[in-house]
N, C-alpha and C positions, 0 to 999 in steps of 0.2 A: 570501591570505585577506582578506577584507573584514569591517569590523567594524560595527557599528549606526552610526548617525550620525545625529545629531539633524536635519540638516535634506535625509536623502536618505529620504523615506518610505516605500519600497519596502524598506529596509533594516529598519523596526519590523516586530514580531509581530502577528499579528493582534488579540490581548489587547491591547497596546498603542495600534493605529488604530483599536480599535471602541469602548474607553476615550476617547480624545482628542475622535474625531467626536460621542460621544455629548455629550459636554463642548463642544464646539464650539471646543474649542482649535487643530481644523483640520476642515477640510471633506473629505467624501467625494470632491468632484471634485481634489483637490489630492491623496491618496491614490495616486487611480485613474492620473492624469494623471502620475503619481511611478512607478506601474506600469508604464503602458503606452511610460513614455520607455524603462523598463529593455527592457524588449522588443525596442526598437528596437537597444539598446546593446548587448543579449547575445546574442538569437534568432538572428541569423546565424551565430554561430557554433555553436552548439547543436543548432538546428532540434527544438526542444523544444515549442512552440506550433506548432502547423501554421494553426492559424486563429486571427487576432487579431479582439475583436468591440469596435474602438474607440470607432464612433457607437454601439453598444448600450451599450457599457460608460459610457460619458459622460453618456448622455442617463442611464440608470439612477444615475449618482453624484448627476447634478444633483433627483433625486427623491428619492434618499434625504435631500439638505442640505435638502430641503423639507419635509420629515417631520419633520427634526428640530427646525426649526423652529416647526412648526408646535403642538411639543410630543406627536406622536404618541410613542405607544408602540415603541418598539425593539426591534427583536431580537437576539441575541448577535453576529451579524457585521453590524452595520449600515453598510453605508456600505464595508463591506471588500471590496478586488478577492480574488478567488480563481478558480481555472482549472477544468475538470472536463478530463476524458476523451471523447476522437473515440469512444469503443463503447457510450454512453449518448444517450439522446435529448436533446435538446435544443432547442425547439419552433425552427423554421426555420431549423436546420446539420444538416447531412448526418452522420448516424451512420456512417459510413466503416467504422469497426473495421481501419483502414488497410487499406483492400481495394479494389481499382481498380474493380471492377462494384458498389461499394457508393458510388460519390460523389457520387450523384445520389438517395443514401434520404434527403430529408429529412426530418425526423421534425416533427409537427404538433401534437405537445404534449409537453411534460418529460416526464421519464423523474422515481420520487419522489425522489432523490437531489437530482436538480436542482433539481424544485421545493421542497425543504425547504430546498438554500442561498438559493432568492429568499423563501421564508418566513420565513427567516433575516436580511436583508436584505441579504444580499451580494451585490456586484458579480460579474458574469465576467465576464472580461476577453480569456480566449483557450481555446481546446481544446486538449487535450496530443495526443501523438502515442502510437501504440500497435505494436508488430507486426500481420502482418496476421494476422486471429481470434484478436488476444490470446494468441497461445498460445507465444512463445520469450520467453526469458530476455533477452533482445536486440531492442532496437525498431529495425527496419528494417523499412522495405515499398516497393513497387515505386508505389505513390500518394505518401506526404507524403516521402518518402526517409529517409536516417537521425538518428536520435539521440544526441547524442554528450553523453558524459559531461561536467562540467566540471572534474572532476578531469585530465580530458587526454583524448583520443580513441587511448589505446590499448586504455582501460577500457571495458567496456560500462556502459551508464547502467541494467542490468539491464531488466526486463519481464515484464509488459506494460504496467505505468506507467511505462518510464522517461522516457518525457515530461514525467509530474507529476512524477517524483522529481527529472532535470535543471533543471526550470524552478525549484521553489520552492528548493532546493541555489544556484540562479544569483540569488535576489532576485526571480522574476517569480511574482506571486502570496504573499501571507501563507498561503493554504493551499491544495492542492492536490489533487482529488478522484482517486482509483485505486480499482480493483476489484483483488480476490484470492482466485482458485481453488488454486491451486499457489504462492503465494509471489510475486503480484503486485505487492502492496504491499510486503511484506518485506523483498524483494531488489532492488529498485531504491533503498528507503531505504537498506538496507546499501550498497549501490556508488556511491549520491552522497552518504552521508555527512548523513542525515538522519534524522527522524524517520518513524516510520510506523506505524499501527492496523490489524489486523487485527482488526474487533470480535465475539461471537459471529453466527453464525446466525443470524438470526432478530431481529436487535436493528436495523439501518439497512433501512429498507424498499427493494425493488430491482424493477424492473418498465421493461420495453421496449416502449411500446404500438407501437413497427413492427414487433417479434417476429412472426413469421404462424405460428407455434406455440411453446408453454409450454418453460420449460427442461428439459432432462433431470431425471433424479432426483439423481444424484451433483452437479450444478450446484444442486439447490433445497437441498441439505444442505452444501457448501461453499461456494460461490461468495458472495465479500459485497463489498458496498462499502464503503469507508472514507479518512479522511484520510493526507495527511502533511503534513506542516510542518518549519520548523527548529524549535521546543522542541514539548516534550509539552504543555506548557501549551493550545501551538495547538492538536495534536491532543484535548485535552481539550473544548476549546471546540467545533470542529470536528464531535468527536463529538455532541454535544448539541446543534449546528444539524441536520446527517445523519439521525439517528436519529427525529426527529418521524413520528406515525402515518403510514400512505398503504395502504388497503385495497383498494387495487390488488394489494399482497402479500399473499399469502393466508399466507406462512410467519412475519409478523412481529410480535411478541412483545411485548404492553406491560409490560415488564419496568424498574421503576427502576434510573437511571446509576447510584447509592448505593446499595451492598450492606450490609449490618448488620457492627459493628468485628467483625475478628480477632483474634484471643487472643494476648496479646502474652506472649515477642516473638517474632515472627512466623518460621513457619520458611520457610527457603528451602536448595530444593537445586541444587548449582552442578554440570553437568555438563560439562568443558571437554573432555573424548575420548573423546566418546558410540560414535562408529564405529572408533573407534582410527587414522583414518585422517589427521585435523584438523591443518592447517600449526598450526608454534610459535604464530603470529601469533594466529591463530583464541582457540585454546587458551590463551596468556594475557591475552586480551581476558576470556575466560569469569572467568580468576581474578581479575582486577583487579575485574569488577565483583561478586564474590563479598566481598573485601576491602571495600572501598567499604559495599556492604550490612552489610556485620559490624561498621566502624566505626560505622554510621547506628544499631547495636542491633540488627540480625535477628539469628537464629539458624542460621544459615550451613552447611550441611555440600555435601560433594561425595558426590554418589550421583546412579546413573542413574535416570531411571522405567521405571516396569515396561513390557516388551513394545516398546520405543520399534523396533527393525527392524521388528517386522513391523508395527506401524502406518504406518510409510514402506512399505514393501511394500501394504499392504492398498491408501495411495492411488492406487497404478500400477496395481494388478487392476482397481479397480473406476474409474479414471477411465478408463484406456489404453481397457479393454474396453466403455466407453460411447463412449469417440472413435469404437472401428472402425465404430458403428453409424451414430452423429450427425456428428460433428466433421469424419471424414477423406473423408465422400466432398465434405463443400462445399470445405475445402483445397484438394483435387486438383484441382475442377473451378473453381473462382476462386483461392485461392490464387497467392502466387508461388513462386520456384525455391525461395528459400530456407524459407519456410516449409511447403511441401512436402519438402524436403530433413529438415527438422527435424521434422517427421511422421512421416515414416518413420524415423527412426530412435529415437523415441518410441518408437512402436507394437512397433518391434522390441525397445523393454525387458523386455513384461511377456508371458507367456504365455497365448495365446487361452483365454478359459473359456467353457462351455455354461452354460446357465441357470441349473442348480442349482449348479455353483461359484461363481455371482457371487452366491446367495442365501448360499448357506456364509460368502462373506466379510462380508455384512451379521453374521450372527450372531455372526462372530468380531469383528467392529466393537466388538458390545453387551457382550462380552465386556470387550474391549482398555479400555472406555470406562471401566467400571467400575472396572478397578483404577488410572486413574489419578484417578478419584475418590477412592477409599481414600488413595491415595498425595498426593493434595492434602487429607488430613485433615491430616497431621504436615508437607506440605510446601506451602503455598498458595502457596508464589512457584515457579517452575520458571526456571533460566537456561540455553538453551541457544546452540549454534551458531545463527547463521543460516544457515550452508555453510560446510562442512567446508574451505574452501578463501577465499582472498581474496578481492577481484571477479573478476569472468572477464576474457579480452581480448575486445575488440570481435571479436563474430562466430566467438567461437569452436567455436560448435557446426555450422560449417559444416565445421570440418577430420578429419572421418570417423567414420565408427561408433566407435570405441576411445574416441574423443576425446568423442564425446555420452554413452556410457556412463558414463565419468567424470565427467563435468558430473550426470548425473541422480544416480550414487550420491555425489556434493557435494552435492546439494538434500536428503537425507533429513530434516533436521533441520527444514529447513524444510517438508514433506511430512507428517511423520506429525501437526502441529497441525490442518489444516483436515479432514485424513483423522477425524478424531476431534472435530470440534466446539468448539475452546476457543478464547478468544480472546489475542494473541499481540502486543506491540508490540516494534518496534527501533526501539535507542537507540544512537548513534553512542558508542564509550571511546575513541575518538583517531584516530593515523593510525600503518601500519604503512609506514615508508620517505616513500610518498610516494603513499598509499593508504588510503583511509577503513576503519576496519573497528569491527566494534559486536559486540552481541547481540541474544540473543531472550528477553524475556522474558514469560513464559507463566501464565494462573493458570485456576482454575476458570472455568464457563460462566458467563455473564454480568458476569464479573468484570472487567471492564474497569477498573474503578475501582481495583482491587489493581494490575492490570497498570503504568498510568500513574504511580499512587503508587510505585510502584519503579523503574520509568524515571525516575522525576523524581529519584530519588536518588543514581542513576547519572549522571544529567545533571547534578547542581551538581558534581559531582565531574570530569568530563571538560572538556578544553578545547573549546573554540565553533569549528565547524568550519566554519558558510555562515554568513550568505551570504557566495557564492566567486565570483573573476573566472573564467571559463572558464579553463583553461590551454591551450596547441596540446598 
């Protein structure tokens, strides 16, 4: 494990280098140039950044120290490197999506994400690596190759950001842009041992101008962009460069990061063996940070939320049965082995529905939704698994239908939040053996601000896990 150090900069938080540079205590290009050695030092072994943007990222440090100079106005990451994701545009890099007939899409204006980190003032410095169409637990693809955890390459670094989640985990980038349909963000923060935001709906504005048609519907209602970092702090910050307007999204929401106080003391409910099926490890990760929250003054009980299977259920109906429409024939016909391999055996979790079933399950949606409204009157904090299980092994959803089965009824915990709309962060509580493992914790729509403030309590209380040297 690697600890901060005062004079290795890629080791500060991004709270920290956007503090400093704005003070002038250190310069942007002294940062960036602190990042981009790490890259050199660790990327090989990782293959976490697939594209380094050195003279971009340089010339952009050297603009921001003139800004500051200059006495302009600043913005929350100024001067700060941070990485985005190969499946977003990014005005002259190839939005890949790790996909071999996608290496040559360059895209010719940001995507908002991106432009809200340069309105932000931050540096990028490299793209992270993704599966190919985003869509396994596991970044590997037959274009940038694989991604290897740095906890040890027997662990998968999760997906479809384990790129972001391995590179900010290893020192490269203070923050580290991922999208999250299914537990993108979530679950690669859980298996390197990081932070990470799942924010609601409608709050980070999201838009691909090389798209040649709109997202599906179950994608314009789950799919969001958002940070990870090593503290919540980052992702705090993170969040509020991200989230600026971009009416390019027709779905996004001028909704304040500051929700009105909660009535203390705050309840929260801890559920450590939601599906009964959750290793030890999982399971007292859940109570530790139940404890923890109880000493800080919440009002701590263990109870499930209402209807939690079939909200994991509902997001297999209604995402599986828009893949067979959208998703699975471009897999097939670009795709590789493995994420074709991992398609089908998706597709074969959920049961085909005709049109008026998949309308039924919207309505049981409205339903499901509702009562966990209710259930965040007496409970506005929710702690749960992130997967029922520790990290996966590297590529383990290639070792046969039995074995992918198990892996998808592992993710429900993580499933049934974007299946229902709320927003979700994980926080690392330690390590099990010689393996990261955390929670999730969950609060009402828009409530991010609940979410992070409870992270953040969990976080003084666990030991500092990155940044970390690769391990073989």
């Amino acid at each position: 494990m690697v600890t901060r150090r005062d004079d290795e900069l890629w080791s500060w938080s991004a709270v920290e280098l956007a503090r400093a540079i704005a003070a002038r205590a250190i310069s942007s290009r002294q940062a960036v140039k602190s990042s981009l050695d790490r890259i050199a030092k660790v990327n090989p072994a990782l293959n976490a950044v697939v594209e380094v943007l050195a003279d971009e990222a340089l010339a952009a440090a050297d603009a921001a120290d003139a800004a500051v100079k200059s006495g302009a106005e600043l913005g929350p990451l100024h001067g700060v490197p941070v990485t985005t994701k190969v499946n977003v545009d990014q005005r002259g890099c190839a939005t890949t999506n790790g996909v071999v007939a996608f290496r040559d899409v360059i895209a010719t204006e940001d995507s908002p994400v991106v432009a809200n980190f340069r309105k932000a003032g931050a540096v990028i410095v490299g793209r992270t690596n993704t599966p190919a169409f985003s869509h396994r637990w596991f970044t590997n693809n037959d274009l940038h190759g694989a991604t290897y955890n740095p906890w040890g390459k027997r662990l998968t670094p999760g997906g479809s950001s384990g790129g972001a989640a391995s590179s900010v985990a290893a020192g490269i980038g203070a923050i580290a842009h991922g999208n999250d349909f299914g537990g993108s963000i979530r679950y690669p923060a859980y298996a390197c041992g990081v932070a990470g935001l799942r924010p609601t709906p409608g709050r980070i504005p999201s838009f691909n101008p090389s798209a040649t048609s709109d997202r599906p519907i179950t994608a314009q209602m789950m799919s969001v962009q958002g940070p990870l970092a090593r503290s919540v702090a980052d992702l705090r910050l993170g969040l509020a460069a991200m989230a600026q307007p971009d009416m390019r999204d027709g779905t996004w929401m001028p909704v304040s990061l500051q929700g009105t106080a909660l009535k203390r003391p705050i309840g929260v409910a801890i559920a450590p063996r939601p599906f009964g099926d959750e290793a030890p490890e999982v399971s007292a990760a859940i109570h530790t940070a139940g404890r923890w929250l109880a000493e800080a003054g919440f009002a701590v009980e263990e109870t499930l939320p209402p209807r939690l299977a079939e909200a994991a259920d509902l997001w297999h109906r209604l995402v599986i049965n828009e893949e067979r429409r959208t998703l699975a024939p471009a897999i097939r016909k670009f795709g590789d082995a493995k994420s074709r391999y991992n398609l089908d055996c998706h597709v074969a979790y959920a049961p085909e529905l005709d049109g008026d079933q998949v309308l039924a399950c919207f309505e049981q949606r409205l339903a499901i939704v509702r009562a966990w409204q209710l259930f965040q009157e007496r409970y506005p904090i929710l702690i749960l698994p992130v997967s029922a299980q520790l990290p996966f092994r590297y590529d383990q959803d290639q070792e046969g239908d039995t074995v992918v089965r198990a892996l998808l009824d592992a993710q429900r915990p993580l499933l049934a939040v974007p299946a229902l709309g709320f927003p979700s962060v994980v926080v690392p509580t330690g390590i099990a053996g010689d393996t990261p493992v955390g929670v999730q914790v969950v609060a009402g729509r828009f409530r991010e601000d609940v979410c992070l403030a409870a992270a953040e309590v969990i976080e003084a209380r666990a030991s500092k896990l990155t940044p970390i040297d690769p391990r073989d």
